[in-house]
Biopython code that builds the backbone (N, CA, C, O; Angstrom):
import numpy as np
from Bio.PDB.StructureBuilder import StructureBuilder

atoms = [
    (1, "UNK", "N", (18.546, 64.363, 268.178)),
    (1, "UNK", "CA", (19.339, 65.315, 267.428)),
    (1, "UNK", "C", (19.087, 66.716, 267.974)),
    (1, "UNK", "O", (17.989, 67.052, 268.418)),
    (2, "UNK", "N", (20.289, 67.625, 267.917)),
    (2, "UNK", "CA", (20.083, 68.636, 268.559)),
    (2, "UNK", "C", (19.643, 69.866, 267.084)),
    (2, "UNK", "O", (19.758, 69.646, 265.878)),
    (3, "UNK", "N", (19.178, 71.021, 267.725)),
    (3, "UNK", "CA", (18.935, 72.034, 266.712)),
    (3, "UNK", "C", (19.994, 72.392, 265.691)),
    (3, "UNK", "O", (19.639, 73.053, 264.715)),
    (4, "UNK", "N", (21.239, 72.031, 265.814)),
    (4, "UNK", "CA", (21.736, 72.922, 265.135)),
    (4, "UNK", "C", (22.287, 71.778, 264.089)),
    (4, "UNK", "O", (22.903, 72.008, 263.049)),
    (5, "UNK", "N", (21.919, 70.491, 264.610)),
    (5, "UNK", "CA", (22.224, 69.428, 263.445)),
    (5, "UNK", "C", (21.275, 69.672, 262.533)),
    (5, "UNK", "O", (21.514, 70.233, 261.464)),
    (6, "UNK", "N", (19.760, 69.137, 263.010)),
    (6, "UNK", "CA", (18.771, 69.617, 262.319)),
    (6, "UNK", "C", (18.472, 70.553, 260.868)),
    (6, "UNK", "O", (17.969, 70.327, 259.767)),
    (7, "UNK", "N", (19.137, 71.809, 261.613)),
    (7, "UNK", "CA", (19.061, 73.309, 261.303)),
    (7, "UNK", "C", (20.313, 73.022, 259.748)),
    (7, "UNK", "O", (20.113, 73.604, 258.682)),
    (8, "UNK", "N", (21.536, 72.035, 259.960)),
    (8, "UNK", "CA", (22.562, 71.576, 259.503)),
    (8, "UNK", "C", (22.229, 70.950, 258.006)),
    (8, "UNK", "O", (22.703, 71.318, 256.931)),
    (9, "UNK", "N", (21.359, 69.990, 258.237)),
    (9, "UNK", "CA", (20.771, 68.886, 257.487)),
    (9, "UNK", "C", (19.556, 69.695, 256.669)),
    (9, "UNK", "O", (18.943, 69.300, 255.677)),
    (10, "UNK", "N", (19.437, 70.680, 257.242)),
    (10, "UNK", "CA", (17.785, 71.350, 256.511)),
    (10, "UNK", "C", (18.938, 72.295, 255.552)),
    (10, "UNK", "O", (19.278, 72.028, 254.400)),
    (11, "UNK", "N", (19.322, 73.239, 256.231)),
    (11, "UNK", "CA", (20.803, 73.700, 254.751)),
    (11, "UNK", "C", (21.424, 73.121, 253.981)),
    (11, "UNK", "O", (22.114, 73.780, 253.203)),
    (12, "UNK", "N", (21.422, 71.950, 253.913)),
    (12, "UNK", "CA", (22.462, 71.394, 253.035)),
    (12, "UNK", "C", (21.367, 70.495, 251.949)),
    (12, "UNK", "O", (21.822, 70.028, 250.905)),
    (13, "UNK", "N", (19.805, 70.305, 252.344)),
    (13, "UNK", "CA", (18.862, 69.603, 251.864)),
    (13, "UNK", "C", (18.490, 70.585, 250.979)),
    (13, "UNK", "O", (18.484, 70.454, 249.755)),
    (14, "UNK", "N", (18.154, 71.643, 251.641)),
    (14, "UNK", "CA", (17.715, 73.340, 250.767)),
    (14, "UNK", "C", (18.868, 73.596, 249.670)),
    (14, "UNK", "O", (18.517, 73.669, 248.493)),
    (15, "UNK", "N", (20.298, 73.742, 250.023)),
    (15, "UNK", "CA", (20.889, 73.836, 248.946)),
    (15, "UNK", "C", (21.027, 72.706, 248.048)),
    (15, "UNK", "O", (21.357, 72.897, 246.878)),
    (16, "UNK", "N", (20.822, 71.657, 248.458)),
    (16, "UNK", "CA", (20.820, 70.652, 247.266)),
    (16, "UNK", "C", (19.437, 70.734, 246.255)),
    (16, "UNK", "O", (19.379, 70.422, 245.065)),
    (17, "UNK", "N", (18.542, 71.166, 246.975)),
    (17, "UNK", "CA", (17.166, 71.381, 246.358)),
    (17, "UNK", "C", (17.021, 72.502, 245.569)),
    (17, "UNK", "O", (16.263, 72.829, 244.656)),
    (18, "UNK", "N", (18.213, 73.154, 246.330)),
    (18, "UNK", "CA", (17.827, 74.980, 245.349)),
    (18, "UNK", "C", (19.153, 74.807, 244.042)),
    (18, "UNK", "O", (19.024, 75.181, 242.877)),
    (19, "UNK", "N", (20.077, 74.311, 244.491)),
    (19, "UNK", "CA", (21.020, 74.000, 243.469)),
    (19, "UNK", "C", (20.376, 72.770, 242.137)),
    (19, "UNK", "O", (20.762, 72.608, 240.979)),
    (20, "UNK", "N", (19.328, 72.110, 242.885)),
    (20, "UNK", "CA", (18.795, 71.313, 241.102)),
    (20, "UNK", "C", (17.694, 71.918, 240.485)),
    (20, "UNK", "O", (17.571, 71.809, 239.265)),
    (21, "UNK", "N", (16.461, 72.855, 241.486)),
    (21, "UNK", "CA", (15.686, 73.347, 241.200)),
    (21, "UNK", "C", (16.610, 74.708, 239.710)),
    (21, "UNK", "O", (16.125, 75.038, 238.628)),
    (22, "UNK", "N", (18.007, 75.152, 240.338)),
    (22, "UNK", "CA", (18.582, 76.217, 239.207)),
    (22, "UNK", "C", (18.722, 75.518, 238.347)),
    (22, "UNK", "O", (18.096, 75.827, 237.333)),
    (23, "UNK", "N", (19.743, 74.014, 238.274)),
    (23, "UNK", "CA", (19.650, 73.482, 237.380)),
    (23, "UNK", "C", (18.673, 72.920, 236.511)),
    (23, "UNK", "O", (18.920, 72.897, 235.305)),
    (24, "UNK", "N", (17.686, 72.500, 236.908)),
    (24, "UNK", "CA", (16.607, 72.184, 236.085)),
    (24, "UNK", "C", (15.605, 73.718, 235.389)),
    (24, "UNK", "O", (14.820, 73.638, 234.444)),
    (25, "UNK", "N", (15.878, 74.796, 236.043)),
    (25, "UNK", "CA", (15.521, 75.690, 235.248)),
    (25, "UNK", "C", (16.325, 76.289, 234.332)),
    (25, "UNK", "O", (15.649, 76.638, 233.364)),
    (26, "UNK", "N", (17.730, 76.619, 234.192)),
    (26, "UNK", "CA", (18.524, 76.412, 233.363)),
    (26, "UNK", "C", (18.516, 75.105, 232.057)),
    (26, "UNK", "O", (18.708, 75.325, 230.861)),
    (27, "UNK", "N", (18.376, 74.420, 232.374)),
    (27, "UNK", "CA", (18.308, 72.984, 231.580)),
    (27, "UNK", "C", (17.178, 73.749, 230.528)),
    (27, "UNK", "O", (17.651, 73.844, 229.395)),
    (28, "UNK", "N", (15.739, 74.337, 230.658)),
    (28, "UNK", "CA", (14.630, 74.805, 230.470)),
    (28, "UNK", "C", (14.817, 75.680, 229.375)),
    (28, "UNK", "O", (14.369, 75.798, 228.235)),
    (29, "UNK", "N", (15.927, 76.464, 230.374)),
    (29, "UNK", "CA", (16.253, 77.955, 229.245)),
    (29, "UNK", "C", (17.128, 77.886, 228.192)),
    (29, "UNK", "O", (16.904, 78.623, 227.231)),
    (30, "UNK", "N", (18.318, 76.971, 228.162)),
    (30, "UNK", "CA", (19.606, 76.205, 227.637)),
    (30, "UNK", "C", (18.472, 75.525, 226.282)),
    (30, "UNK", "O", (18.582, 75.605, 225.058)),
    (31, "UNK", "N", (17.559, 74.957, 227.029)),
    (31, "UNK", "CA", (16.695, 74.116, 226.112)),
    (31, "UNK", "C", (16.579, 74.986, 224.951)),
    (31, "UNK", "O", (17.196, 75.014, 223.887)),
    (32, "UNK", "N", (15.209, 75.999, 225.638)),
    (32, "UNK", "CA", (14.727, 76.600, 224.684)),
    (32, "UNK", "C", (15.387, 77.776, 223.886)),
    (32, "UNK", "O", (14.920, 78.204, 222.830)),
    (33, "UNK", "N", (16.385, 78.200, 224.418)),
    (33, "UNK", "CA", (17.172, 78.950, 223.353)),
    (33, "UNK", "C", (17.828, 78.041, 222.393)),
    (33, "UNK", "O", (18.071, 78.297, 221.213)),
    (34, "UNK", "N", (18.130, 76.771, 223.135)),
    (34, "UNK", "CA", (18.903, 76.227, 221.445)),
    (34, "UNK", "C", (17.542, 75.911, 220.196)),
    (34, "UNK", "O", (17.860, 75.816, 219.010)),
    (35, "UNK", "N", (16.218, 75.786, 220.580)),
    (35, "UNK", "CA", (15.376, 75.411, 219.793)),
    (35, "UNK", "C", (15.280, 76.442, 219.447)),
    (35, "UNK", "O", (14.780, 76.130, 218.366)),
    (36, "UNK", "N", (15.341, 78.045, 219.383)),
    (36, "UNK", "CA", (14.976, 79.234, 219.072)),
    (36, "UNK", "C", (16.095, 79.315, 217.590)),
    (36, "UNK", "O", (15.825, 79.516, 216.405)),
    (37, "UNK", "N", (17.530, 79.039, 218.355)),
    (37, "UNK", "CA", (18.736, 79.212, 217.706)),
    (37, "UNK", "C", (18.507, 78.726, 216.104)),
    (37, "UNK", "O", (18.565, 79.340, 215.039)),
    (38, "UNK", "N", (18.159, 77.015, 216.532)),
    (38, "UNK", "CA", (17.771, 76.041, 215.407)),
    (38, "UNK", "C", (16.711, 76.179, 214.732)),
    (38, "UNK", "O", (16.344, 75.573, 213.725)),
    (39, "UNK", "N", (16.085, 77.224, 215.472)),
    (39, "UNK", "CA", (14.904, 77.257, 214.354)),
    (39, "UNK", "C", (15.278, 78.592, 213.601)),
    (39, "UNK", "O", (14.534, 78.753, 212.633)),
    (40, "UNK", "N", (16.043, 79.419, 213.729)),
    (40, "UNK", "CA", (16.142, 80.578, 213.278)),
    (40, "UNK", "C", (17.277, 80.339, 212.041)),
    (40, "UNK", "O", (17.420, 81.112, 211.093)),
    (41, "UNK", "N", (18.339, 78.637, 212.345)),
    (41, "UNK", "CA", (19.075, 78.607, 211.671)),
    (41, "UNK", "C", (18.035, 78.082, 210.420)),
    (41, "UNK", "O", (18.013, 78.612, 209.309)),
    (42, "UNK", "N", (17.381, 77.203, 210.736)),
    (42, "UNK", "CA", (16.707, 76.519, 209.969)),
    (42, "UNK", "C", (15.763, 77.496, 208.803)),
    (42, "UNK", "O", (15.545, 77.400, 207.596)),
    (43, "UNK", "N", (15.371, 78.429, 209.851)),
    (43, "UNK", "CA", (14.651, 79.474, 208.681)),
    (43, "UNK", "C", (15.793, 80.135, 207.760)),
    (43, "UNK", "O", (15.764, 79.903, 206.552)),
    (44, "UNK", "N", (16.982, 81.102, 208.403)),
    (44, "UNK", "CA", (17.619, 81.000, 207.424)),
    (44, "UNK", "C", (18.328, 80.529, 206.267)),
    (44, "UNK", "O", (18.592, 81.151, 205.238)),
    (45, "UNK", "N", (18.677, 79.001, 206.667)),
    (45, "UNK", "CA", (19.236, 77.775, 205.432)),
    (45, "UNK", "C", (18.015, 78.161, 204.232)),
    (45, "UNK", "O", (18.309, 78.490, 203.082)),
    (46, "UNK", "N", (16.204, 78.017, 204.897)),
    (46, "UNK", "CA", (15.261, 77.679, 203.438)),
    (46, "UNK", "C", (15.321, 79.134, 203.035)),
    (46, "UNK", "O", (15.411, 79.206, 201.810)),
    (47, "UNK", "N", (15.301, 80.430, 203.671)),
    (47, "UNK", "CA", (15.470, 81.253, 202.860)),
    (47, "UNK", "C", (16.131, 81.447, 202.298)),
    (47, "UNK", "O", (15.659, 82.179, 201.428)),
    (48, "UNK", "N", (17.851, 81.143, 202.012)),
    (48, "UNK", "CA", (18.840, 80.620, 201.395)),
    (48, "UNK", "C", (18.315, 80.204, 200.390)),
    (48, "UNK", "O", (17.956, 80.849, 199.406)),
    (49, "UNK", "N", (18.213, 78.620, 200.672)),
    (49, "UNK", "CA", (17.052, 77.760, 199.742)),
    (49, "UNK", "C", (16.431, 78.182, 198.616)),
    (49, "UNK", "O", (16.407, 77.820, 197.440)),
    (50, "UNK", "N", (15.881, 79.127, 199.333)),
    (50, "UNK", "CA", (14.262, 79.760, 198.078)),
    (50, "UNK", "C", (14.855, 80.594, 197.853)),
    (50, "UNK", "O", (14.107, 81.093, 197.012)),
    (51, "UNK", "N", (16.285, 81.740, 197.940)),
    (51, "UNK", "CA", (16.600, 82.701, 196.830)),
    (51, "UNK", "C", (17.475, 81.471, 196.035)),
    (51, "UNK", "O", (18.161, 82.099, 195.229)),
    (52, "UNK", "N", (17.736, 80.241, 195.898)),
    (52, "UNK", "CA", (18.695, 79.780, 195.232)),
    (52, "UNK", "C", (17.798, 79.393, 194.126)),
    (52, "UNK", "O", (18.196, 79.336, 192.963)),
    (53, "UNK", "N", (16.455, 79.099, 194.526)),
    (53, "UNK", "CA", (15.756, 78.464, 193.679)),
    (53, "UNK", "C", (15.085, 79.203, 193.117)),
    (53, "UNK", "O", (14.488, 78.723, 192.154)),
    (54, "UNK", "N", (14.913, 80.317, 193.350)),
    (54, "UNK", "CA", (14.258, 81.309, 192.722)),
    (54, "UNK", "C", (14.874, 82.396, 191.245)),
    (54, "UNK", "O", (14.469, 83.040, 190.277)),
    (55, "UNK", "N", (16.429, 81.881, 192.168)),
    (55, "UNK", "CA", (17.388, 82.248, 190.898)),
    (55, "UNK", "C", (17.083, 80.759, 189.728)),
    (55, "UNK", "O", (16.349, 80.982, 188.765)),
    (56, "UNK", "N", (17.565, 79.589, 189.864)),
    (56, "UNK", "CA", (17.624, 78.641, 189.054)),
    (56, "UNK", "C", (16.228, 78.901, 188.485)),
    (56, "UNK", "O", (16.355, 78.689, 187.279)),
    (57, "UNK", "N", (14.472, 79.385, 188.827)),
    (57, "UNK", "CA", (13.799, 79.329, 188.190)),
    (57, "UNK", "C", (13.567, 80.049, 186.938)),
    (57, "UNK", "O", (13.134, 79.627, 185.865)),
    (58, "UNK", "N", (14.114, 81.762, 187.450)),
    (58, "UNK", "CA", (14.343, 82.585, 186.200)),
    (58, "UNK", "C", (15.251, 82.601, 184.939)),
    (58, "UNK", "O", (15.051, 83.291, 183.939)),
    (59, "UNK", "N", (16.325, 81.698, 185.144)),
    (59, "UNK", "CA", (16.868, 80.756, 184.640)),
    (59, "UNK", "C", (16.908, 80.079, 183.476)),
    (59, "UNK", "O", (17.446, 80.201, 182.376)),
    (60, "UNK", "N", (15.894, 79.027, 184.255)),
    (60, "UNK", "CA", (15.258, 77.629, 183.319)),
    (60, "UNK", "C", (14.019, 78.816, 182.418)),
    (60, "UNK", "O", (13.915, 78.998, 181.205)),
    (61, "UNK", "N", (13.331, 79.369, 183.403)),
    (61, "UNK", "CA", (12.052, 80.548, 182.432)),
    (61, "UNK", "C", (12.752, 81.335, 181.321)),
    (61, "UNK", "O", (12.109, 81.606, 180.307)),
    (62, "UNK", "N", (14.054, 81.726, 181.448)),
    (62, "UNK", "CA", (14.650, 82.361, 180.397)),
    (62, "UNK", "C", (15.379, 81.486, 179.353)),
    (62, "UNK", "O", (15.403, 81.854, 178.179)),
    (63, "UNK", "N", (16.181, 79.937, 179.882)),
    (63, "UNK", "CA", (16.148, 78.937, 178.737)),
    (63, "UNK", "C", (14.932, 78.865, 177.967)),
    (63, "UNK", "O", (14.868, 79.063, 176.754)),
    (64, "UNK", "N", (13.621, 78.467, 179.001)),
    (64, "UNK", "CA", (12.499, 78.367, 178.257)),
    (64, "UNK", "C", (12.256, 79.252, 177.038)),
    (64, "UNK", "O", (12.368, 78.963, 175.846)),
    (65, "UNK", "N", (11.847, 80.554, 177.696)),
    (65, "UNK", "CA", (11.662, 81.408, 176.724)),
    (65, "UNK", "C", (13.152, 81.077, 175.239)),
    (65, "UNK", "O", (12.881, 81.101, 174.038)),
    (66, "UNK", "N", (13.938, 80.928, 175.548)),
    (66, "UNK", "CA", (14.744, 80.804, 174.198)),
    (66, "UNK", "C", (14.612, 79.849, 173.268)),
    (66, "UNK", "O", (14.771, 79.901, 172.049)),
    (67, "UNK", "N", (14.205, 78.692, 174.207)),
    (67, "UNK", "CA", (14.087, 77.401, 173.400)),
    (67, "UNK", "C", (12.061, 78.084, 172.225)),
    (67, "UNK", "O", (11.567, 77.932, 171.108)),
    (68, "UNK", "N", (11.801, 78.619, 173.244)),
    (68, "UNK", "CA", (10.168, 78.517, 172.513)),
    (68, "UNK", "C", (10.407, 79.602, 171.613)),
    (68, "UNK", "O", (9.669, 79.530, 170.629)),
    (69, "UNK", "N", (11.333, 80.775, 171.607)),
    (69, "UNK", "CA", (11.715, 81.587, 170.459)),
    (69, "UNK", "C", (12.192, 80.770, 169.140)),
    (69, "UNK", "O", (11.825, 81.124, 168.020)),
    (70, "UNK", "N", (13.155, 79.494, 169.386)),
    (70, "UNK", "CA", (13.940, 79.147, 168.624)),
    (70, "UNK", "C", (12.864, 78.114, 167.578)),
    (70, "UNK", "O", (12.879, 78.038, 166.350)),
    (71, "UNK", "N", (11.944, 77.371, 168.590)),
    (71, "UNK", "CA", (11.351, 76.459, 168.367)),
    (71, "UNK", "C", (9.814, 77.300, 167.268)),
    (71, "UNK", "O", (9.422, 76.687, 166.274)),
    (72, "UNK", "N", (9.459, 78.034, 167.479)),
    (72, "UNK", "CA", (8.538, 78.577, 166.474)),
    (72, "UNK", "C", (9.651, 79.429, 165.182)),
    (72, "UNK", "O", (9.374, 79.115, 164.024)),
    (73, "UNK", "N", (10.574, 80.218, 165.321)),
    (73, "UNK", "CA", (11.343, 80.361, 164.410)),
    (73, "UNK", "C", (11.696, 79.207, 163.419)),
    (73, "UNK", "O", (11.707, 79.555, 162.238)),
    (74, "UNK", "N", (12.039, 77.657, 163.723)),
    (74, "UNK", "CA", (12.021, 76.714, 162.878)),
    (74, "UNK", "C", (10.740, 76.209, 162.373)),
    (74, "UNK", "O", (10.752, 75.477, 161.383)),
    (75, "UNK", "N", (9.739, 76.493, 162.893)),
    (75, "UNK", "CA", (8.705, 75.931, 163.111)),
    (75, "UNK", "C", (7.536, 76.784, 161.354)),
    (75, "UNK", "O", (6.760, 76.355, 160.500)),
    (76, "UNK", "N", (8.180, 78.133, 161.750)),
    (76, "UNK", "CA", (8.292, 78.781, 160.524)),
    (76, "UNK", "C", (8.886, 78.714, 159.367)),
    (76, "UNK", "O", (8.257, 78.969, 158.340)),
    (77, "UNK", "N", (10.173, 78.365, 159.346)),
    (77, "UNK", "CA", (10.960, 78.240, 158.354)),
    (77, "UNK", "C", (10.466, 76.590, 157.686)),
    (77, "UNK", "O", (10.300, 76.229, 156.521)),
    (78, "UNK", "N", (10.383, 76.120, 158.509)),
    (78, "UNK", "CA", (9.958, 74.539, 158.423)),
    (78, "UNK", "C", (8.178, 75.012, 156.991)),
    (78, "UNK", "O", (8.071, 74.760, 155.791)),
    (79, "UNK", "N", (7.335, 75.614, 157.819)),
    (79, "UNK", "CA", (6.356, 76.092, 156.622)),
    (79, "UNK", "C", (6.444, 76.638, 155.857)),
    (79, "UNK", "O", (5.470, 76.473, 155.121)),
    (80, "UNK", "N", (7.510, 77.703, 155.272)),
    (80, "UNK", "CA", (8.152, 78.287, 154.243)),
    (80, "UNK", "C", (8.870, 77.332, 153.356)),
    (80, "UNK", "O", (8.991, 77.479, 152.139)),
    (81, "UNK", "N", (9.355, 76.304, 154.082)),
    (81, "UNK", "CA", (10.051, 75.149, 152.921)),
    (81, "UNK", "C", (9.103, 74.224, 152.597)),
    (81, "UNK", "O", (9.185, 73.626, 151.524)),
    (82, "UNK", "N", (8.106, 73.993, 153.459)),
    (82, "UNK", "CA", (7.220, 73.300, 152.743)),
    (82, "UNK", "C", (6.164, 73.596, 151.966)),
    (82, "UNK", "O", (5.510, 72.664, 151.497)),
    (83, "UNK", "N", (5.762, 75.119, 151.653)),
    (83, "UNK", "CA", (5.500, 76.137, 151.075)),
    (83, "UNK", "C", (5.866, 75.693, 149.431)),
    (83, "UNK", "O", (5.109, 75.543, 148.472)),
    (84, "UNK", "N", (7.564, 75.536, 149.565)),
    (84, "UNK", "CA", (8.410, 75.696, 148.544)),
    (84, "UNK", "C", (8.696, 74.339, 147.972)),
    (84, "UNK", "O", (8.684, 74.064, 146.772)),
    (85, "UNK", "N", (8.908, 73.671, 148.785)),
    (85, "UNK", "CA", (8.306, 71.963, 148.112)),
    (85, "UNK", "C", (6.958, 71.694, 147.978)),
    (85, "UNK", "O", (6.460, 70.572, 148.075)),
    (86, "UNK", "N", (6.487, 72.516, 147.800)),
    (86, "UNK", "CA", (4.792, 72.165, 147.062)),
    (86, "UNK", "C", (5.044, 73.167, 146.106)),
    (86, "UNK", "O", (5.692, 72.504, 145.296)),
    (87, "UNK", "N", (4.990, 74.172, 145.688)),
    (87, "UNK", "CA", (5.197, 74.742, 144.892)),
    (87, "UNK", "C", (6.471, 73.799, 143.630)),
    (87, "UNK", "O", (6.199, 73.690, 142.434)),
    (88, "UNK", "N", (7.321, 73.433, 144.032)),
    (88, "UNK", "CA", (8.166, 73.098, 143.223)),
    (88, "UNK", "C", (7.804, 71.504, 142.837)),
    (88, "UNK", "O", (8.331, 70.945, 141.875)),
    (89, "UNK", "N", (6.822, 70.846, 143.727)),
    (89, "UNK", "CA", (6.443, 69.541, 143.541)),
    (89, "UNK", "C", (4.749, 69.987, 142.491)),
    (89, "UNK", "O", (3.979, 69.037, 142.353)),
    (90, "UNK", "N", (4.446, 70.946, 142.046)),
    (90, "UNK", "CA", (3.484, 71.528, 141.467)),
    (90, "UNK", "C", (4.101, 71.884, 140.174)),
    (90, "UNK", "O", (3.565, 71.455, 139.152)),
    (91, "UNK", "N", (5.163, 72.615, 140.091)),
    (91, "UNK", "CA", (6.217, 72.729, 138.557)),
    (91, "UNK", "C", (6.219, 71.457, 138.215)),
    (91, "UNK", "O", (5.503, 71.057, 137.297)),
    (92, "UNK", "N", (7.355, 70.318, 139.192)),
    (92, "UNK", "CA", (7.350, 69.318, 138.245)),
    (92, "UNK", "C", (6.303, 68.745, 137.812)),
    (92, "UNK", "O", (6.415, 68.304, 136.668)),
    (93, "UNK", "N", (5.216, 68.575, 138.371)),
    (93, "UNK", "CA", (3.764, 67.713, 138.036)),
    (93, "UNK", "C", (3.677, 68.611, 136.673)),
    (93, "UNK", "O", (3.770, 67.940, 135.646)),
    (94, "UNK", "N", (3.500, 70.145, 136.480)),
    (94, "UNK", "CA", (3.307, 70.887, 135.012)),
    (94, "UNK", "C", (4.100, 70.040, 134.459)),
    (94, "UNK", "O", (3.607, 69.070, 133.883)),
    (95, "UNK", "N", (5.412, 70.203, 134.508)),
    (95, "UNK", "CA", (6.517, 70.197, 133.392)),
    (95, "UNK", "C", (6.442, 68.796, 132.854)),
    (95, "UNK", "O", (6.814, 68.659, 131.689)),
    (96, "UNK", "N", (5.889, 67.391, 133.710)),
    (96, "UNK", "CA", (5.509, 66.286, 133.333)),
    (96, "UNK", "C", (4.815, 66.388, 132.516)),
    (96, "UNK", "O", (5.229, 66.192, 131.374)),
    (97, "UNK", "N", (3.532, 66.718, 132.735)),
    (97, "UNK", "CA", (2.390, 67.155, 132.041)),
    (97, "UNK", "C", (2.230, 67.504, 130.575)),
    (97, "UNK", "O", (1.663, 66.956, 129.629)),
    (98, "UNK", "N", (2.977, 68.683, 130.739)),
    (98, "UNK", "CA", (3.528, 69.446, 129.581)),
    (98, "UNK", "C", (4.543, 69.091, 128.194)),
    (98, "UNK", "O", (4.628, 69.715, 127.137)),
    (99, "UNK", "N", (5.424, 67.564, 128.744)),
    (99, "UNK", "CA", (6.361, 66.909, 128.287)),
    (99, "UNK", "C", (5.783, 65.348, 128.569)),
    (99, "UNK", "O", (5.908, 64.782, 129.655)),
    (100, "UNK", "N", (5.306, 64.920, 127.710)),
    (100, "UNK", "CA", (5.374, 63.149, 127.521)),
    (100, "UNK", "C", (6.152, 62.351, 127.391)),
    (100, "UNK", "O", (5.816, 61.171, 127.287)),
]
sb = StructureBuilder()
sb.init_structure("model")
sb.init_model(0)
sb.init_chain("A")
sb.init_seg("    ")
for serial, (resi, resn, name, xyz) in enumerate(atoms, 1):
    if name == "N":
        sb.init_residue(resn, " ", resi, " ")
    sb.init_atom(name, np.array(xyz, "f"), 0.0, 1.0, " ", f" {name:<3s}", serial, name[0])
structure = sb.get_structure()
């Protein structure tokens, strides 16, 4: 083979080598920006996430709080009537008493 075949075959080996060597470093960078992308989407979705849930918690904490307002308010009234049915279960026991 003469030099300039040689010389022929070594250019076309080099560009095939330098053309996958780009591609495989591209492939690299393609890579890691989409994992950057996905992870940045991913952080934004849970921060999403956690203001959604952070709303639904203050929420349910403010049902809470109403239900536990409502629930000692009866809870009271409930001992005021039974207050008042002892008292009135105390008359009739007199008025028995008092009447044979």
């Amino acid at each position: 083979m003469d030099t300039a075949t040689i010389a022929a075959i070594v250019g076309v080996v080099g560009a095939i080598v330098g053309t996958l060597g780009t591609k495989i470093v591209d492939i690299f960078i393609t890579k890691k920006t989409r994992t950057q992308d996905l992870a940045s989407q991913i952080r934004s979705e849970q921060r999403a996430e956690i203001l959604t849930l952070r709303s639904e918690l203050d929420s349910t904490e403010e049902d809470l709080d109403d239900w536990k307002t409502k629930y000692f308010e009866l809870k009271e009234e409930n001992a005021r009537q039974q207050i008042m049915i002892d008292n009135l279960q105390d008359q009739v026991n007199e008025w028995k008493n008092s009447h044979p």
